[in-house]
VOVO-894570 format. One record per residue: residue number from 1; y, x, z of N, C-alpha, C, CB in turn. Coordinates in steps of 0.001 Angstrom, whole numbers. Last residue first. Glycine has a CB too. Layout:
<site NUM <Y X Z> <Y X Z> <Y X Z> <Y X Z>> ...
END
This chain:
<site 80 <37036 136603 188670> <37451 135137 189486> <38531 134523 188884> <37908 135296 191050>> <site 79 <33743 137278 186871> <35285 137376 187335> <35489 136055 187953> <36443 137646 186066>> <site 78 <30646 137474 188027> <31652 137188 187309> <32953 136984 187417> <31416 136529 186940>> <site 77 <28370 140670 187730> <29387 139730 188610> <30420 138889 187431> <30483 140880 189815>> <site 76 <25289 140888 186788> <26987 140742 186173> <27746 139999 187154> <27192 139818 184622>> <site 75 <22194 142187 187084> <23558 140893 187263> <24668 141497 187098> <23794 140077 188771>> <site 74 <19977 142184 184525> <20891 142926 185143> <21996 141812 185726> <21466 144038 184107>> <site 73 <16848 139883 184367> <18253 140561 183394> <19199 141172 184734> <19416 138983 182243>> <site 72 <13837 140943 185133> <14979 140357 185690> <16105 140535 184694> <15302 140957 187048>> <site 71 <11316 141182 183169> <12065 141521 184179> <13178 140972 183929> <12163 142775 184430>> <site 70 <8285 138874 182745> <9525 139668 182030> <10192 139942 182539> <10220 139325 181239>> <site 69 <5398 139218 184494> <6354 138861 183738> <7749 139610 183507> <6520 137768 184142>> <site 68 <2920 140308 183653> <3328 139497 182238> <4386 139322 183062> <2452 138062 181447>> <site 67 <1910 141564 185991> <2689 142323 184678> <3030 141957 183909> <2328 143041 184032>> <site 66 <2898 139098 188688> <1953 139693 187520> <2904 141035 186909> <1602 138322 186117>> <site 65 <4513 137867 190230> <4567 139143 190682> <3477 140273 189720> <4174 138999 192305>> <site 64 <4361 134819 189644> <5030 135948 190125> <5484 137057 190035> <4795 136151 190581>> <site 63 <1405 134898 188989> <2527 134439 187811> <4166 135193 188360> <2651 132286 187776>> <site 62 <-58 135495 190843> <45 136467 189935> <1182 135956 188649> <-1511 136771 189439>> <site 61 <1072 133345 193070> <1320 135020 193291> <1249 135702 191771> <-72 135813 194405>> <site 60 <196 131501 191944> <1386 131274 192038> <1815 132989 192265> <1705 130084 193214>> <site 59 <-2711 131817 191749> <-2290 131867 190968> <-794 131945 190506> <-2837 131285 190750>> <site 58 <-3111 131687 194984> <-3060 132996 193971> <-2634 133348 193011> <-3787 133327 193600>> <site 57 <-2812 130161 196843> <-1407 130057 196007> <-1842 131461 194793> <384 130445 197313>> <site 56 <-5355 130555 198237> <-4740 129070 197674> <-3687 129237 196771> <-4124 128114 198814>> <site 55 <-5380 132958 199469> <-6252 132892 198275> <-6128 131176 197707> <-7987 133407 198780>> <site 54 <-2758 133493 200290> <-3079 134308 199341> <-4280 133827 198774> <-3147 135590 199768>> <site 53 <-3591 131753 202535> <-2137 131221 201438> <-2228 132330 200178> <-161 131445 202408>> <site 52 <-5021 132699 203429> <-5445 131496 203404> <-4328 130943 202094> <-5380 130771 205017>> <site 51 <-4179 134653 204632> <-5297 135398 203909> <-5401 134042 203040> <-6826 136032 204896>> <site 50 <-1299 133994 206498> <-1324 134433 205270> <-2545 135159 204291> <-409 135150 205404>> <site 49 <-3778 132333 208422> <-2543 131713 207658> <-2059 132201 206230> <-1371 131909 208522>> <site 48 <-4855 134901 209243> <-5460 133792 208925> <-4901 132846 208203> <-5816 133315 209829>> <site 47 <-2438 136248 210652> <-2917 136517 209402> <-4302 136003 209004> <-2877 137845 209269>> <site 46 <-1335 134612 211883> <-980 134575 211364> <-1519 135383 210198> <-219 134522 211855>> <site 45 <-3658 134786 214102> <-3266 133127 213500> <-2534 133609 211956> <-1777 132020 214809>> <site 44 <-3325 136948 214605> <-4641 136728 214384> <-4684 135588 213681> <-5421 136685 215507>> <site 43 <-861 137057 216173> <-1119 138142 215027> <-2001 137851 214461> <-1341 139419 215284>> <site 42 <-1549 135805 218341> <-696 134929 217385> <-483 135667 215863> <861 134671 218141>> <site 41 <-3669 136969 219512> <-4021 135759 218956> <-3072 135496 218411> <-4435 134795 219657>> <site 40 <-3295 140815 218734> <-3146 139752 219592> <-3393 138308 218668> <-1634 139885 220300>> <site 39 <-6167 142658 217615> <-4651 142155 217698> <-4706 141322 218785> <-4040 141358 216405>> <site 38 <-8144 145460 216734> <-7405 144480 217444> <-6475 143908 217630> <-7358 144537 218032>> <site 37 <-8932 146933 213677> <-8390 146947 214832> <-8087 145690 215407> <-7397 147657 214779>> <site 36 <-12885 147711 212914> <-11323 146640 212916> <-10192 146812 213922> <-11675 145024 213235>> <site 35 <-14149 149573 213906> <-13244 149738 212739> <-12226 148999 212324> <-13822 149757 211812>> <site 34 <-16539 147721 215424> <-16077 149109 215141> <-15296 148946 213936> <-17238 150180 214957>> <site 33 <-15235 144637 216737> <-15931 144957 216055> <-15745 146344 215447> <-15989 144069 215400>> <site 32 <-15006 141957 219318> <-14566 143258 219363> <-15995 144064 218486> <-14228 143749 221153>> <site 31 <-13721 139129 219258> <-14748 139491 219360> <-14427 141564 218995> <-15705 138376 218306>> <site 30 <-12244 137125 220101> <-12008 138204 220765> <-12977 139131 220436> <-11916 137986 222057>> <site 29 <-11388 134695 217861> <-12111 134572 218807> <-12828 135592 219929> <-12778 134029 218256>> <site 28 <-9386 136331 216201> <-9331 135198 217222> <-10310 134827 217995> <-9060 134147 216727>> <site 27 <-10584 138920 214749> <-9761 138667 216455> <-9608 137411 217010> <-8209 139089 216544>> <site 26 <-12268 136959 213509> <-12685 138249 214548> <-11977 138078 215457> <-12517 139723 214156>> <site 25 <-10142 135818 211835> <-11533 134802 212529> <-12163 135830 214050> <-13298 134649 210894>> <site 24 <-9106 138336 210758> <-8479 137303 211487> <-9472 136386 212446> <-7773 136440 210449>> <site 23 <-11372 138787 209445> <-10403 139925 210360> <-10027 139180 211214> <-9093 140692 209749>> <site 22 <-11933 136955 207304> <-12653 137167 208253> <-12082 138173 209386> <-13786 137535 207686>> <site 21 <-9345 136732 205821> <-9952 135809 207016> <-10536 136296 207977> <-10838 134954 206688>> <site 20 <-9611 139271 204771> <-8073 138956 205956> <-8633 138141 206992> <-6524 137902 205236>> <site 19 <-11395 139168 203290> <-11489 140005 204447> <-10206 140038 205108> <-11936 141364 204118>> <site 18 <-9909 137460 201666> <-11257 137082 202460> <-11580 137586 203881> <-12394 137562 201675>> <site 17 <-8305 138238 200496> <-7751 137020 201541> <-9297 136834 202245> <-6986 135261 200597>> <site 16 <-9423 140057 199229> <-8406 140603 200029> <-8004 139788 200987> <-7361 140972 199354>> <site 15 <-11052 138590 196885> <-11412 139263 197930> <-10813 139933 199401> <-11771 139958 197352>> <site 14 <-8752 137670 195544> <-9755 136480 196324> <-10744 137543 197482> <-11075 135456 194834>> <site 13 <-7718 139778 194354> <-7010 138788 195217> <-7711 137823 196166> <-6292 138002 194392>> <site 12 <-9791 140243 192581> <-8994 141590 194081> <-9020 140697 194533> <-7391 142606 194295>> <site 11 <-10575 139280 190664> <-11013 138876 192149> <-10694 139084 193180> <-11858 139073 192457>> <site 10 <-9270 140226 188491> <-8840 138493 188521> <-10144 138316 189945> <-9324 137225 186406>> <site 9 <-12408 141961 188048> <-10475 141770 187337> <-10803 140817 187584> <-9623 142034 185689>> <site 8 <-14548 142649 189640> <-13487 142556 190268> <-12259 141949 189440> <-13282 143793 190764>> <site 7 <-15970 143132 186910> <-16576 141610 187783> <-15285 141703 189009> <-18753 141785 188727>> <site 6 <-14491 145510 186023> <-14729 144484 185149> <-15140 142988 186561> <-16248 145115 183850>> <site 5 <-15558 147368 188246> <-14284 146851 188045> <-14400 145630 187083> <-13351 147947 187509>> <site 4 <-18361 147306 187818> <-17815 146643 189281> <-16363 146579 189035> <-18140 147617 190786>> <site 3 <-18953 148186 185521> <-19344 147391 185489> <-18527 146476 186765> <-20616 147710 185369>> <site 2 <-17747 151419 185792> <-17380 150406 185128> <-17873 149131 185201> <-17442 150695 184148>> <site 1 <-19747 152180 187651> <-18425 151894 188188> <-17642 150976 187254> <-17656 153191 188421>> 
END
C-alpha cells in the first residue's frame, strides 16, 4: 500500500480528471454502464469541460488551494 500512495503523490489530480472524462465521454454518447450514474448531455459536456480544466490548470489548482499556501490575513474594515 505504501508503494501505491507514493506513485499516486502529485497524480490524484490527473487521475480524478480522467475518470471525469471518461464518465463524461460515457454519458455523452448514451452509453449505459453498471455503476455510473446517468446524466443528461449538458451535465455530460460540462463535466467533460470541468475533468479537462482540472487536468490542464492543475498546477494553477495546487498553487491555489495547496498546503504551501499561506493563509489569508484577517480583514479589517477600514474606516470612512
Amino acid at each position: 500500500m505504501n508503494k501505491i500512495s507514493e506513485w499516486l503523490r502529485g497524480r490524484k489530480t490527473y487521475a480524478t480528471g480522467f475518470a471525469g472524462l471518461v464518465i463524461g465521454i460515457v454519458n455523452l454518447l448514451g452509453l449505459s454502464v453498471p455503476g455510473i450514474p446517468t446524466v443528461d448531455h449538458g451535465a455530460a459536456v460540462q463535466m467533460i469541460v470541468t475533468a479537462l480544466l482540472a487536468i490542464f490548470l492543475r498546477k494553477g489548482i495546487t498553487n491555489v488551494i495547496g498546503p504551501d499556501r499561506p493563509p489569508n490575513p484577517p480583514f479589517v474594515p477600514k474606516g470612512d
